[in-house]
KEGUSE-494378 format. One record per residue (C-alpha): x, y, z; residue in one letter. Coordinates in nm, 3 decimals. Layout:
REC      east     north        up   zavex
REC         X         Y         Z       A
...
***
This chain:
REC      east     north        up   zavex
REC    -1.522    -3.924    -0.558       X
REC    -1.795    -3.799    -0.754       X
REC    -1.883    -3.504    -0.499       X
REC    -1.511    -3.446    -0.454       X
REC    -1.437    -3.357    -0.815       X
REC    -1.759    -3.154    -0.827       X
REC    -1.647    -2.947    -0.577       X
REC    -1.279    -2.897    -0.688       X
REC    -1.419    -2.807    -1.025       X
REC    -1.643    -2.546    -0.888       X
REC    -1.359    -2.390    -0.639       X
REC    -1.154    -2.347    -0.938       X
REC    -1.445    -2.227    -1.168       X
REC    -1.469    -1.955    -0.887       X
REC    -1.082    -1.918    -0.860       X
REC    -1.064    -1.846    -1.191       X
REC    -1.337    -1.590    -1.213       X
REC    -1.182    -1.380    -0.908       X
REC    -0.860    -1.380    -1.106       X
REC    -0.981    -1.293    -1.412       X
REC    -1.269    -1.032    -1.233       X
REC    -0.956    -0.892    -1.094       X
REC    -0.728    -0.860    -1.430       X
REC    -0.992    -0.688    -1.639       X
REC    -1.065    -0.424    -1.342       X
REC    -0.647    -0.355    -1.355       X
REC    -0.668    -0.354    -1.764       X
REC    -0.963    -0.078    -1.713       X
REC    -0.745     0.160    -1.466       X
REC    -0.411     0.086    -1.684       X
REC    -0.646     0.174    -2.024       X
REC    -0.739     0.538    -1.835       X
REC    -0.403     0.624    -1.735       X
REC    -0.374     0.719    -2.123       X
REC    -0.628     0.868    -2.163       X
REC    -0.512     1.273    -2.108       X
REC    -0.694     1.506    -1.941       X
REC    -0.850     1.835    -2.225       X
REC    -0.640     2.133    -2.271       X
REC    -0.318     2.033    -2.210       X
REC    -0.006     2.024    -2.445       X
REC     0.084     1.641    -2.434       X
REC     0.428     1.713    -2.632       X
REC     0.536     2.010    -2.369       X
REC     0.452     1.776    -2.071       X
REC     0.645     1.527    -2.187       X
REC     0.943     1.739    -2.210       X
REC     0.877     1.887    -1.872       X
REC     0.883     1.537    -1.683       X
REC     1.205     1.441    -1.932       X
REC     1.379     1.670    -1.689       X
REC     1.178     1.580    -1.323       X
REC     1.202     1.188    -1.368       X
REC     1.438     1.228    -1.025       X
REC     1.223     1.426    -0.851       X
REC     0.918     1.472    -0.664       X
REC     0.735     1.466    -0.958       X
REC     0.886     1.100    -1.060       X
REC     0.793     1.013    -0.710       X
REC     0.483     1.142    -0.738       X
REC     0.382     0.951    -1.091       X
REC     0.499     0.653    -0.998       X
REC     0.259     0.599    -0.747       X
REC    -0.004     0.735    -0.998       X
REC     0.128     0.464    -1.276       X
REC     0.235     0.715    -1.498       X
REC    -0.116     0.903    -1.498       X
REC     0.113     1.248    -1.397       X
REC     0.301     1.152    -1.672       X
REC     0.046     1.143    -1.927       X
REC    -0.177     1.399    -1.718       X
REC    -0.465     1.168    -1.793       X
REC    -0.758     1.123    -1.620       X
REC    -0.637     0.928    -1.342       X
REC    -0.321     1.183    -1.325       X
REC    -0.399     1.183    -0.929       X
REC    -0.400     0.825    -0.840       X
REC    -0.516     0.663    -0.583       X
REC    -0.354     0.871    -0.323       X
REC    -0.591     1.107    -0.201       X
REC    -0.822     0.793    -0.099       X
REC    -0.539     0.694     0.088       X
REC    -0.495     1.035     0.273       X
REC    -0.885     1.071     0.349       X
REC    -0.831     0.673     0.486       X
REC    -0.527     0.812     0.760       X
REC    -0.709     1.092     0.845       X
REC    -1.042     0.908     0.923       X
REC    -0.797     0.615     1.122       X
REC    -0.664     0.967     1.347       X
REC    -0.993     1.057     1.361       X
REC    -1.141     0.732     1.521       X
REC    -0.887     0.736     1.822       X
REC    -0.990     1.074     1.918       X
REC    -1.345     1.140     1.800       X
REC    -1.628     0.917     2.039       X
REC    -1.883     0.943     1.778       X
REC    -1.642     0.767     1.535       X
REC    -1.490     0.500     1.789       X
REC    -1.862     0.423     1.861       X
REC    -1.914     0.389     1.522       X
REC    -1.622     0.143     1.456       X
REC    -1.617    -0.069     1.784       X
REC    -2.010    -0.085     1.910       X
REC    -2.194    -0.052     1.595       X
REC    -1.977    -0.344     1.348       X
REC    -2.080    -0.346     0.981       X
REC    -2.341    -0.044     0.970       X
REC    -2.061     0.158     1.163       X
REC    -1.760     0.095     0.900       X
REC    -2.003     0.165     0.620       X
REC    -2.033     0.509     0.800       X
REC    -1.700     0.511     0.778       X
REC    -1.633     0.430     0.497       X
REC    -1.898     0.647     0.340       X
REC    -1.697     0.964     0.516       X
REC    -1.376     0.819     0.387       X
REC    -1.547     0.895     0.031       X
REC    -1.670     1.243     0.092       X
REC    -1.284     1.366     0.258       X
REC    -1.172     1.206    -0.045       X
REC    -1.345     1.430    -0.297       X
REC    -1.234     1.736    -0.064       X
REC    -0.883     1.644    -0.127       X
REC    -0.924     1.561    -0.477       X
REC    -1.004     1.849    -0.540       X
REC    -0.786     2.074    -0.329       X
REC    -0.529     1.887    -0.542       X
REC    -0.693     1.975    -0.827       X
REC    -0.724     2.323    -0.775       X
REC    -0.372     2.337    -0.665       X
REC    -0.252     2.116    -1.015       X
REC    -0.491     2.341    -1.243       X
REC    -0.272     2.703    -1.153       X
REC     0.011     2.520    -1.103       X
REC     0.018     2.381    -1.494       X
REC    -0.077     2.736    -1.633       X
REC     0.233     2.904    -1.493       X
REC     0.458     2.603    -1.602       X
REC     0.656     2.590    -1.951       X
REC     0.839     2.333    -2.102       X
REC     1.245     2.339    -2.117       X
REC     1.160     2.483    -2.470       X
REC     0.951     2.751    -2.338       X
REC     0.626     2.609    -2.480       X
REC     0.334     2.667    -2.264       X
REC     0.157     2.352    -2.077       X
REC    -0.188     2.445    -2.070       X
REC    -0.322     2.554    -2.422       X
REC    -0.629     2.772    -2.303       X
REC    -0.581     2.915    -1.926       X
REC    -0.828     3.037    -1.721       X
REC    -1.123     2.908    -1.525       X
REC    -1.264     2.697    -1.780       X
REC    -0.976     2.493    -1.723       X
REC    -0.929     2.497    -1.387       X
REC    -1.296     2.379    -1.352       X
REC    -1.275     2.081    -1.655       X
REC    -0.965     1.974    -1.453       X
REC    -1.066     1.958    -1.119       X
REC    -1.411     1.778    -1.219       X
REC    -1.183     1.528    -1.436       X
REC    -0.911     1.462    -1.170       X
REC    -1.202     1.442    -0.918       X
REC    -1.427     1.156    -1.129       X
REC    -1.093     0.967    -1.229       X
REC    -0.993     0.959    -0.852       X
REC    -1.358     0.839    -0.724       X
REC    -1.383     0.556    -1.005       X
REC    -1.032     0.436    -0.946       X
REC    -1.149     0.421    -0.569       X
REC    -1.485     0.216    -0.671       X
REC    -1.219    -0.042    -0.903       X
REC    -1.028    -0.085    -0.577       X
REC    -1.304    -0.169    -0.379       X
REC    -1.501    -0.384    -0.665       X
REC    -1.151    -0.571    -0.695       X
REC    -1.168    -0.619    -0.277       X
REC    -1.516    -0.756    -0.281       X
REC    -1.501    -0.963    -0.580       X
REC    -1.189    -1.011    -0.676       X
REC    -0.827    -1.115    -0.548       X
REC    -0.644    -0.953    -0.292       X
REC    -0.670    -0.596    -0.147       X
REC    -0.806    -0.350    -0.442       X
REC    -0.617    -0.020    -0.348       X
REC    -0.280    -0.223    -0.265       X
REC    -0.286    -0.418    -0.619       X
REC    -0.367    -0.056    -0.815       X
REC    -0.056     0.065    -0.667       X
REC     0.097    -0.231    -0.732       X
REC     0.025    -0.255    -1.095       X
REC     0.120     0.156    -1.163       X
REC     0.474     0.039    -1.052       X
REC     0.500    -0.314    -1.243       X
REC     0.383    -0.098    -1.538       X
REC     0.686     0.135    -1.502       X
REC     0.944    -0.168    -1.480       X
REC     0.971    -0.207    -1.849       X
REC     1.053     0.118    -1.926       X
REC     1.278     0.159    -1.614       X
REC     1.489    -0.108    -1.725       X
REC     1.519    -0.018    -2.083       X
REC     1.648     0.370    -1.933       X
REC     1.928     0.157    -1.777       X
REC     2.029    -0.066    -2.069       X
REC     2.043     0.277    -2.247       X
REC     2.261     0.431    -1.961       X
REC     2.464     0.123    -1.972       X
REC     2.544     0.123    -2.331       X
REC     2.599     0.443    -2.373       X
REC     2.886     0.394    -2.098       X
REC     2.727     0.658    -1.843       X
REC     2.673     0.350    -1.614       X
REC     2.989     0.094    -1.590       X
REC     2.910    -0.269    -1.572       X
REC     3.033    -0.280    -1.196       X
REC     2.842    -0.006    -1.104       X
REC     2.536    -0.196    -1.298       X
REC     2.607    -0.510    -1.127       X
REC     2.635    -0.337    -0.764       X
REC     2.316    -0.182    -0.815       X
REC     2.201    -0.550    -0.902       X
REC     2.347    -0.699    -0.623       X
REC     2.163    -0.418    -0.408       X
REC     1.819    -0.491    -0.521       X
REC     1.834    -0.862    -0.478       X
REC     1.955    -0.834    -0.143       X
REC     1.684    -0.563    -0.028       X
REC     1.403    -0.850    -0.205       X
REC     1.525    -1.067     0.000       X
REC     1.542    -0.928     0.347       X
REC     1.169    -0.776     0.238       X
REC     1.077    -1.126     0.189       X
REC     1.282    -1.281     0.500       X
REC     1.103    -0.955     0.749       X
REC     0.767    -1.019     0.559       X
REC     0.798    -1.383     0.682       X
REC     0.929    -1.372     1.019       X
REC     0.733    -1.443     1.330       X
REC     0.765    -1.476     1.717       X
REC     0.578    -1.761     1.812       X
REC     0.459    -1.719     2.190       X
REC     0.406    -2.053     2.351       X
REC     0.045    -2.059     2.405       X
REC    -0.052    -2.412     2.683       X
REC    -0.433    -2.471     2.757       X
REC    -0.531    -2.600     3.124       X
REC    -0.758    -2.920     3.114       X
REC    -1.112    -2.873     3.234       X
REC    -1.374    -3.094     3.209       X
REC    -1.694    -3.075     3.045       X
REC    -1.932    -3.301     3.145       X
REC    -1.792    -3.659     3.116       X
REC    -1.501    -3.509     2.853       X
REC    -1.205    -3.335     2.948       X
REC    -1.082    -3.092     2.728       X
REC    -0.722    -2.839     2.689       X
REC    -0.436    -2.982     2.741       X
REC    -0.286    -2.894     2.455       X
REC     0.007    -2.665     2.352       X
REC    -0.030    -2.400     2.038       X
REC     0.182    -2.043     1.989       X
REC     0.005    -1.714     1.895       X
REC     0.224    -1.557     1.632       X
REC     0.350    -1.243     1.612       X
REC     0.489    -1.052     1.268       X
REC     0.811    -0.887     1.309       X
REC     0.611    -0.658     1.081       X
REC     0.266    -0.613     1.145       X
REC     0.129    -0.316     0.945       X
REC     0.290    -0.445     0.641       X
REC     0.313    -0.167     0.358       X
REC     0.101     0.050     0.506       X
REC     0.331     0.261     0.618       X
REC     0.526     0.333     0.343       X
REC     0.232     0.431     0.156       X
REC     0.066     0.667     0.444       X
REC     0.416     0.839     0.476       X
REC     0.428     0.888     0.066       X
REC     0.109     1.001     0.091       X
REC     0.128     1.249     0.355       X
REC     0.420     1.411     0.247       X
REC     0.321     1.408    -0.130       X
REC     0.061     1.587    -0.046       X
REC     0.170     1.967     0.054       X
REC     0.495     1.904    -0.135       X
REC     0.300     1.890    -0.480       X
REC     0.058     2.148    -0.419       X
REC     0.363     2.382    -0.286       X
REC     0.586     2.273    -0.627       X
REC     0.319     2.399    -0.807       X
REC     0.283     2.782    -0.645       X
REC     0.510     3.030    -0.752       X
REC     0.545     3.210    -0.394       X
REC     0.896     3.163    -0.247       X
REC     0.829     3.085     0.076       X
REC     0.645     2.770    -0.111       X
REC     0.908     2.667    -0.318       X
REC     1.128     2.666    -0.005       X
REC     0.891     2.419     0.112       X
REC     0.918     2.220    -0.258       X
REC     1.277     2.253    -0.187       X
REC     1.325     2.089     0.129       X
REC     1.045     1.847     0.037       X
REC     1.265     1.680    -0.258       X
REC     1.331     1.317    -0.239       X
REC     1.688     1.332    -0.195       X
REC     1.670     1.602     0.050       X
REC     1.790     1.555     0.423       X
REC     1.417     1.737     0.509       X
REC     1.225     1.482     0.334       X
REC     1.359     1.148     0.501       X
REC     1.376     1.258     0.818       X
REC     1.026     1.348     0.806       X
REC     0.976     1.008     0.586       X
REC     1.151     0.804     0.866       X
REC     0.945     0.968     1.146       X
REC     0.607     0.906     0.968       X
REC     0.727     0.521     0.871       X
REC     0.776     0.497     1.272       X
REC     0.475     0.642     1.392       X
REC     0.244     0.469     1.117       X
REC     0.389     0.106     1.205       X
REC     0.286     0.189     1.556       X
REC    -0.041     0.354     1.490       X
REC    -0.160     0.082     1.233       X
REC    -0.058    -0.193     1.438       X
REC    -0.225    -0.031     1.753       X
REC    -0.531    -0.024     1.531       X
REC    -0.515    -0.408     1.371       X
REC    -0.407    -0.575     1.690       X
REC    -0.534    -0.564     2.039       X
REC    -0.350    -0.692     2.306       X
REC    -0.612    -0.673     2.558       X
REC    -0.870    -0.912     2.337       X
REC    -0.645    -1.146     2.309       X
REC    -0.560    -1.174     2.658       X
REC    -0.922    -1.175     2.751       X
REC    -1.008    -1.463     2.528       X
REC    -0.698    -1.668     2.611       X
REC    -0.811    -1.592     2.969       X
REC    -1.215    -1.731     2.835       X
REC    -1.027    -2.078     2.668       X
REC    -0.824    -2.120     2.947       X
REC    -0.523    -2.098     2.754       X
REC    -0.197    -1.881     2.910       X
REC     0.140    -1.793     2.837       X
REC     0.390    -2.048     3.012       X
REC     0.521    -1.807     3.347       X
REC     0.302    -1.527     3.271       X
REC    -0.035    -1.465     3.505       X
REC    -0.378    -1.492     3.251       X
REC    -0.517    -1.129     3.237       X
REC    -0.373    -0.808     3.278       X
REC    -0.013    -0.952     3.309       X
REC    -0.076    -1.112     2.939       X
REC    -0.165    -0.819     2.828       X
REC     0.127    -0.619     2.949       X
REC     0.349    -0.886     2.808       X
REC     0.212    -0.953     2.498       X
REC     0.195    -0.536     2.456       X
REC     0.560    -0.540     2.541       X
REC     0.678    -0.782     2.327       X
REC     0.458    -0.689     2.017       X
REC     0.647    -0.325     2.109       X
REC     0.980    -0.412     2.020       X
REC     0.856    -0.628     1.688       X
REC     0.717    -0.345     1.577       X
REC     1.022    -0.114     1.676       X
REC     1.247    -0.312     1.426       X
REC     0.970    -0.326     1.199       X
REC     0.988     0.025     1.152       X
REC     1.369     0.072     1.110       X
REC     1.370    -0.237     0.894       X
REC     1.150    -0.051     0.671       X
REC     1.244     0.262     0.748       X
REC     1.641     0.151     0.569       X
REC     1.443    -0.008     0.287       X
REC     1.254     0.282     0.192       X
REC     1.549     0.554     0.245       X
REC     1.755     0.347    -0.013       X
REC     1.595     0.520    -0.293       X
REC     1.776     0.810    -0.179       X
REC     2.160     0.665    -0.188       X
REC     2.084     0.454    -0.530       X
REC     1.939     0.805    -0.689       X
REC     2.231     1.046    -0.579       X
REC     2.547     0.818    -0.640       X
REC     2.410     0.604    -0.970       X
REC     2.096     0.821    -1.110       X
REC     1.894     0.528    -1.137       X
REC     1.499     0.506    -1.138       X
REC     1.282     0.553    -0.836       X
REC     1.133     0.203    -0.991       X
REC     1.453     0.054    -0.865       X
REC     1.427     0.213    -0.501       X
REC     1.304     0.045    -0.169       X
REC     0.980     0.189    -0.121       X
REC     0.862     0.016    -0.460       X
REC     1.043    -0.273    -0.455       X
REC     0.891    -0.309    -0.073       X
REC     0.530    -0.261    -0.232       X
REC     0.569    -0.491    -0.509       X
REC     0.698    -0.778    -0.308       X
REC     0.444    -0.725    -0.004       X
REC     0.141    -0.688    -0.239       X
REC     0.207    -1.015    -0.435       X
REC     0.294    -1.196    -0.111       X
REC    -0.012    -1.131     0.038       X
REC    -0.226    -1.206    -0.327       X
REC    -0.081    -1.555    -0.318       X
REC    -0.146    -1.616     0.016       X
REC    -0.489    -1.518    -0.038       X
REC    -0.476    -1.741    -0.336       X
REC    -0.328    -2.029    -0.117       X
REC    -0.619    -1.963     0.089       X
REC    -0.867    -1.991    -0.121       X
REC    -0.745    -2.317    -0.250       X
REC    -0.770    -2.479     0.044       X
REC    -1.097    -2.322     0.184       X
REC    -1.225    -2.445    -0.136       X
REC    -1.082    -2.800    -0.147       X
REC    -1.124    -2.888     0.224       X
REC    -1.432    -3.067     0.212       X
REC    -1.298    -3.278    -0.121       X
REC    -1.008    -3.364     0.082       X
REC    -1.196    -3.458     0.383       X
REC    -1.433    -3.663     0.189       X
REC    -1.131    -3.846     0.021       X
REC    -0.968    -3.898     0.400       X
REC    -1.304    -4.078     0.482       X
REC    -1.317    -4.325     0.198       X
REC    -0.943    -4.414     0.253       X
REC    -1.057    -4.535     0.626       X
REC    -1.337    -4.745     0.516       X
REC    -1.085    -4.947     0.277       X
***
């Protein structure tokens, strides 16, 4: 009993530590979102995004956590880490050198990786930045007050090495958080820019709703909506296939072993959120350095790109599609499996071990991930329909609501996890004295 509560106290000691690791890391990044970035008119830039909460722009900050906002120091988020991640992933089907990297070289070849993934996301930073830095010196408030104070290349250059450093240390939280905290760094950074902006989302709508510019059905629809797309996201998030999985009996000596029956499970959504956030991210991308040109042909490009336009989610829908295939293609390989099924002499009830398995397993994995994608693909377009008809908060939309519940899902089950990883041997040792009484 002794050892038992030794060890529970120490898993918890530990528990707690990752927990509260992972709390001040999030404090840090939510304490430099305020903090603004030199040379530019706080008061004007408040007005401007006043009248762009709707648009790309409120799209844009509230994956930042309201760093655009503010133009702080972390004013570009954690996005361009995430676009130098998809472009590295595209690079590893088609490049050998990478593909050698990732499959025949293990740990030394993802911290190549990795290390890559850094340096393409400084290039984008600051592309972004550059792009951002003219953007802001030919923009005015709606009073006609000028945005950036003192233009020219000393600006341009502060802001580009600012938005650059905030990017790269947000990055380095992320990963401290992944290697020493709880749950998935990046994912929980996004995750806490958009819990941030709940507060003041829902005080917007009390405001709308008693000034009478929202009725109380339409507030209670829009209610109604958003519990029902939390709880299909945490039905689909859920929801397996379980393949019937039957292992032959062999015998080992003077054992026999198999025998037994077990399931492989499949998600009806594999990639999770990552999706949604590579399609943000990809379209974010030329649509905010194009909103911030003054050529025309560029702000026919800003144009189409809008949130509510017909351009954007069509493009949106076809990169949520292709990303839930890619991603899954990249996590989960129906050929290993079927080769070490084949190895434990385990197989599919009616379905040859090998290649057949494979083709099977390939197929049906094919059309979970096929309604994956449109079931994600309706949950993130809803932003679109709740913004036109009720003029409500992208907070309130699919695509955040999808990230908020996924991320905290997937936290508590690593929290589960740990629990019982930790506890395992107390409750073994507990299981043992009970059988000598």
């Amino acid at each position: 009993m002794a050892k038992q509560t030794k060890a529970g106290e120490s898993g918890l000691k530990e528990l707690r530590n990752k927990v509260l690791f992972t709390f001040l890391l999030l404090a840090v990044y939510r304490i430099g979102v305020h903090i603004p970035l030199p040379g530019v008119d706080g008061e004007a830039l408040s007005d401007f995004f006043a009248t762009a909460q709707n648009t790309l722009f409120g799209l844009f900050d509230m994956f930042a956590g309201g760093g655009l906002k503010n133009f702080s120091i972390f004013a570009l988020g954690i996005m361009p880490y995430i676009s130098a991640s998809i472009i590295m992933q595209l690079l590893t089907v088609v490049s050998p050198t990478l593909s050698k990297w990732k499959k025949e070289e293990g740990e030394a070849g993802r911290k190549k990786i990795t290390q890559w993934t850094r340096y393409g996301t400084v290039m984008i930073t600051v592309v972004q930045g550059m792009g951002i830095s003219i953007g802001l010196e030919n923009m005015t408030s709606p009073a006609g007050a000028s945005i950036v104070m003192e233009a020219g290349w000393g600006f341009r250059l502060t802001t580009i090495m600012t938005l650059t450093s905030g990017t790269i240390f947000i990055m380095w939280l992320g990963e401290r958080i992944t290697a020493r905290g709880l749950g998935n760094g990046i994912s929980l950074i996004i995750f806490a820019g958009i819990v941030a902006g709940l507060p003041g989302a829902l005080s917007n709508s009390f405001q709308l709703l008693s000034a009478g510019e929202v009725t109380l059905f339409v507030a209670l629809f829009i209610l109604a909506i958003i519990v029902g797309v939390l709880l299909a996201i945490v039905y689909v998030e859920r929801a397996q296939r379980r393949l019937p999985i039957h292992y032959a009996k062999r015998m080992m000596g003077r054992k026999m072993y198999g025998g037994q029956t077990s399931h492989l499970p499949l998600k009806l959504n594999t990639a999770g959120v990552i999706p949604a956030i590579f399609a943000s991210s990809i379209l974010m991308f030329p649509a905010t350095i194009a909103s911030f040109s003054q050529a025309d042909w560029l702000n026919v490009v800003s144009n189409n790109l809008m949130p509510d336009s017909l351009v954007y989610n069509i493009f949106f829908v076809a990169l949520i599609v292709f990303f839930c295939f890619f991603y899954t293609a990249i996590i989960f390989d129906p050929k290993d499996i079927a080769e070490n099924l084949k190895k434990q002499g385990g197989f599919i009830p009616g379905i040859r071990p090998g290649l057949k398995t494979k083709e099977y397993i390939d197929r049906v994995l094919s059309r979970l991930t096929f309604s994956g994608a449109i079931y994600m693909s309706l949950v993130c377009v809803l932003p679109v329909f709740m913004i036109r008809e009720f003029n409500v908060p992208f907070y309130y939309g699919g695509t955040a609501l999808l990230i908020v519940v996924a991320v905290a899902m997937d936290t508590m089950a690593q929290f589960q996890s740990h629990l019982i990883s930790r506890h395992y041997e107390g409750l073994m040792t507990k299981t043992r004295i009970k059988g000598r009484r």
